[in-house]
C-alpha positions as CSV (number, residue, x, y, z in Angstrom):
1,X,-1.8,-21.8,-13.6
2,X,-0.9,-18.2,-13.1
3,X,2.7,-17.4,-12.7
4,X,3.2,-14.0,-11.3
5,X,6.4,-12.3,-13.0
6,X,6.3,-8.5,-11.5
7,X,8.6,-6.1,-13.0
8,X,12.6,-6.4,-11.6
9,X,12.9,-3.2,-9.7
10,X,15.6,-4.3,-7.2
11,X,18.2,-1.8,-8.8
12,X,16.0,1.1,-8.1
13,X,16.4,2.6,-4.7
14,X,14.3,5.3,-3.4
15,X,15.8,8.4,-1.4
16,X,14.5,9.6,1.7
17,X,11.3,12.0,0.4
18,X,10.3,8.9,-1.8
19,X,10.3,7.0,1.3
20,X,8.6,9.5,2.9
21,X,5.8,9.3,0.4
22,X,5.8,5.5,0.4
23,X,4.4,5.8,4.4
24,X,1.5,8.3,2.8
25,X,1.0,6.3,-0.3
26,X,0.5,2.9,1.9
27,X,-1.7,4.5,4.3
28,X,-4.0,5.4,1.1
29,X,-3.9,1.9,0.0
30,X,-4.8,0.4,3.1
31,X,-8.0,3.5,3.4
32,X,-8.9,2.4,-0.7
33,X,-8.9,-1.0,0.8
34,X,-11.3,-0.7,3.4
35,X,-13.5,1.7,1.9
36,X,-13.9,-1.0,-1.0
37,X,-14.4,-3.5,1.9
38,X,-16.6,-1.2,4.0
39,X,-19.3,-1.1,0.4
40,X,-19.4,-4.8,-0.6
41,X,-20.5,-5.0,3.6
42,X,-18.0,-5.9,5.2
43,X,-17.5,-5.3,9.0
44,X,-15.1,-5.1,12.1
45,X,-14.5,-8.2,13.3
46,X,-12.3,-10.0,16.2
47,X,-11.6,-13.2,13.3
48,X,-11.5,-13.1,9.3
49,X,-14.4,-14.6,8.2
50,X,-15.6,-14.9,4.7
51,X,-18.7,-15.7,4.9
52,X,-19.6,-12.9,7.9
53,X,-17.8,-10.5,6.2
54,X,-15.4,-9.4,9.2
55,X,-12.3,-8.7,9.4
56,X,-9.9,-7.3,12.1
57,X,-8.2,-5.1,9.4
58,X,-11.2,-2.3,8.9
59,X,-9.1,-0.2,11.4
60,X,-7.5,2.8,11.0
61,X,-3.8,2.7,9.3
62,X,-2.1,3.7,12.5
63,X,-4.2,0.3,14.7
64,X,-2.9,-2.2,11.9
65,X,-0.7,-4.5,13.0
66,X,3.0,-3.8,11.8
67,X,2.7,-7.0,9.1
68,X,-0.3,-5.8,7.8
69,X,1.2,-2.2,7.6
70,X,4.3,-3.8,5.7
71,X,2.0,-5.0,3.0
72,X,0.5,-1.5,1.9
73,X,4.1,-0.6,2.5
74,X,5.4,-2.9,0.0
75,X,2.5,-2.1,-2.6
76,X,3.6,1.2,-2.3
77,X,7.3,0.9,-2.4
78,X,7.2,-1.5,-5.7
79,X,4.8,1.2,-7.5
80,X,6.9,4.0,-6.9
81,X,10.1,1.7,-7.8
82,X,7.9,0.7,-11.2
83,X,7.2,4.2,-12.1
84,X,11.0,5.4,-11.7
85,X,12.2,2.2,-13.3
86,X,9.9,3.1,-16.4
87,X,11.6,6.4,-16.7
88,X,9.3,9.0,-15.2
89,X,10.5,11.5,-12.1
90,X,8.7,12.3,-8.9
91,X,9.0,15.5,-7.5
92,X,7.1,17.6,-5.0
93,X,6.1,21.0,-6.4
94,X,7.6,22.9,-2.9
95,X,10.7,21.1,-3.3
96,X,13.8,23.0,-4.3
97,X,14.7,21.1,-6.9
């Protein structure tokens, strides 16, 4: 049986432009997502149904419900908390830094 263990990033707290970019990031996961979906022929559909291949969730970002939204969110959040906790800085290349 497979026993997730993700990494332990809940010392790592992001700052305001990081949770800026998680928004951005999440909305990219969510369009990765359904363009995947979108080429193995899967459709818009009121109910999830596996074997239709439907799915209310090929909407735009902005149409998702607010839990689906909080699960690119998270996806997004963790990655950019992973990449900090490994050692590596973010920064934008317009930013004063």
């Amino acid at each position: 049986m497979f026993t997730p263990i993700p990494a332990d990033t809940t010392n790592i707290k992001l700052d305001g432009k990081l949770t800026e970019l998680t928004e951005l990031i999440a909305e990219n996961v969510h369009n990765v997502w359904a363009a995947g979906r979108i080429k193995e022929g899967w459709v818009y559909g009121e109910q999830k149904d596996s074997t239709k291949k439907t799915t209310p969730c090929l909407v735009p970002y902005n149409e998702l419900p607010e839990s689906e939204k909080e699960y690119d969110r998270n996806t997004a959040t963790e990655t950019l908390k992973l990449i900090i906790s490994l050692g590596y800085k973010i920064t934008k290349e317009d930013d004063p830094a």
